[in-house]
C-alpha positions in Angstrom: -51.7 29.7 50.8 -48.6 29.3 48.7 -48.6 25.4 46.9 -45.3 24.3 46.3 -44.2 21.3 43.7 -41.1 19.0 44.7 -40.0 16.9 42.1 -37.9 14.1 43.0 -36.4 12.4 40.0 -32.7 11.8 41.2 -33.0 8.8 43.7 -29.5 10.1 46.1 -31.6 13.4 46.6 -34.8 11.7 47.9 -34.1 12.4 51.5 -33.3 15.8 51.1 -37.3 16.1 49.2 -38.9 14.6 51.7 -37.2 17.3 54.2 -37.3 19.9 52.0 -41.0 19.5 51.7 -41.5 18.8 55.7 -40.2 21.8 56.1 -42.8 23.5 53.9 -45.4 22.1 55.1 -44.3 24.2 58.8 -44.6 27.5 57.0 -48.5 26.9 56.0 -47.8 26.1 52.4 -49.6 23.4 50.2 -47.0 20.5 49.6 -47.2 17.3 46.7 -43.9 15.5 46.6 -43.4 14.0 43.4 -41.3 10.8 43.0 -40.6 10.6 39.6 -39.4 7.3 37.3 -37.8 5.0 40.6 -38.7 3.0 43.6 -37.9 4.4 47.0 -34.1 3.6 47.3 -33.7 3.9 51.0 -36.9 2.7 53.2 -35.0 3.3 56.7 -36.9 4.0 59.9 -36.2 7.8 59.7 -37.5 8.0 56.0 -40.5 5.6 57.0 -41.3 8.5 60.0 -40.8 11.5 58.0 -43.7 10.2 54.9 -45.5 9.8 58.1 -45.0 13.5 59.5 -45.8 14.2 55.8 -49.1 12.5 55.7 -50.1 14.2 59.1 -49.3 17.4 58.2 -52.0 17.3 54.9 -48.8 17.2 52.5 -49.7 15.2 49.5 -47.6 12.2 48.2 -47.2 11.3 44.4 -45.1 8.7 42.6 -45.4 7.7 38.9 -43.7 4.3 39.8 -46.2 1.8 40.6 -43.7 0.0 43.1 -44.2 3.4 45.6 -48.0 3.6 45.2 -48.1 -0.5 46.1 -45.4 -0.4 49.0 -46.0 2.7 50.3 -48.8 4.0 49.9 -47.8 6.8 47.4 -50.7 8.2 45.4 -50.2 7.0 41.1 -49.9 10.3 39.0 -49.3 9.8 35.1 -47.3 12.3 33.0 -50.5 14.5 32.6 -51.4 14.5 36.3 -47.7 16.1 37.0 -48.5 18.5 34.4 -51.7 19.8 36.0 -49.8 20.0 39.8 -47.0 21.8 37.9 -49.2 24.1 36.5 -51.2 25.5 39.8 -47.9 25.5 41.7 -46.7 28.8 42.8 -43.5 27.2 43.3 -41.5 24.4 41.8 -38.7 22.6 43.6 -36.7 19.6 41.8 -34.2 17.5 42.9 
């Protein structure tokens, strides 16, 4: 299995990470979505669902902002923790 890396630093291109790594997840690839250096800016009932899908499906969630891993549940990564998912990724996607 393929295990893909998307890197979400920009905060207008958050929704399009979460789908982009939904849709990932369908074709049996390993998924950590990274939200890099800001707080969720959008928490709306679609976004809320999708990080749900997300969590079902076995794809991982990351932030390095400690506002997403207390409101949202977000696991806390530090610089070298990105390093080390970067590193075994076959595949790196940012945004």
């Amino acid at each position: 299995m393929k295990e893909v890396t998307v890197l979400i630093r920009d905060p207008e291109q958050q929704y399009e990470g979460l789908r982009t790594s939904l849709g990932l997840l369908l074709h049996a690839t390993g998924v950590n979505m990274v939200m890099l250096d800001h707080e969720i800016a959008q928490l709306d009932e679609a976004f809320e669902d999708n990080m749900g899908f997300l969590d079902e499906m076995e794809g991982e969630r990351y932030s390095n902002n400690q506002a997403n891993v207390d409101k949202y549940e977000f696991k806390p990564i530090d610089k070298e923790g990105i390093y080390e998912l970067v590193k075994k990724s076959d595949i790196v996607i940012p945004f």
